[in-house]
N, C-alpha and C positions, 0 to 999 in steps of 0.2 A: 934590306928593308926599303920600301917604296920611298922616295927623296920625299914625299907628301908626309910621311908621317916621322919623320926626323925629327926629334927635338929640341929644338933651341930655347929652351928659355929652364931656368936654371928650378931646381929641385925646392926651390923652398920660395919662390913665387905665389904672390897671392893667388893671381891669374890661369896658374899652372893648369886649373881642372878645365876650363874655356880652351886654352890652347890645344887639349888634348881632345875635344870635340871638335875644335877646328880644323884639326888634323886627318880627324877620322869620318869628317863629312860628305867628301867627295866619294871614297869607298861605299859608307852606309850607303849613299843615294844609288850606287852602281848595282851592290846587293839588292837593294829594293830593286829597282827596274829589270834587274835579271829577272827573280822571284814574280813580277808582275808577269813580264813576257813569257813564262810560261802557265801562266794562268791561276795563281795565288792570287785571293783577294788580300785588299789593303788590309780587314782583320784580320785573316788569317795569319800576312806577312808580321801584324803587330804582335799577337799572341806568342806564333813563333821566336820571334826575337827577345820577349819580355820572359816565356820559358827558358830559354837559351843563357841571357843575362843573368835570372836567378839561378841560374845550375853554376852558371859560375861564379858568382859570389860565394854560395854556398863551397864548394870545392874551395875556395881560394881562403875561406874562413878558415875549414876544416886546415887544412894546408899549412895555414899560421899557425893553427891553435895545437897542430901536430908537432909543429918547429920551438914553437915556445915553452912545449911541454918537453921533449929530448933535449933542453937548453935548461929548462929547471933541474930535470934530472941529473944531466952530467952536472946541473952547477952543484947541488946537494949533496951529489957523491965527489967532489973535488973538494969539498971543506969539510 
């Protein structure tokens, strides 16, 4: 893992969602400028990445909401 995007600050920090942009800003900016230098407009690069972000929320929902369901389950059939 790149030392830039390390975590130091602890899991239950107010702050925690800030520092996790802070982390990940130098990278974003490098993916833009790549994606720029090869001739994506700035919408384009926005769209792309705003598609990108909801694909993975979505997956990441689906993901939990599959874990929490195999977790009811076994819990229902254990009692």
């Amino acid at each position: 893992m790149p030392k830039a995007l390390a975590q130091n600050i602890r899991h239950d920090h107010p702050d925690r969602d800030l520092e996790c942009q802070r982390a990940l800003d130098d990278d974003f900016h490098l993916l833009i400028a790549l994606a720029e230098s090869e001739g994506w407009t700035w919408q384009e690069i926005a769209l792309a990445l705003m598609e990108l972000t909801e694909d993975y929320v979505m997956a990441m929902r689906l993901d939990a909401e599959m874990k929490q369901g195999v977790s009811a389950a076994v819990s229902r059939t254990l009692h």
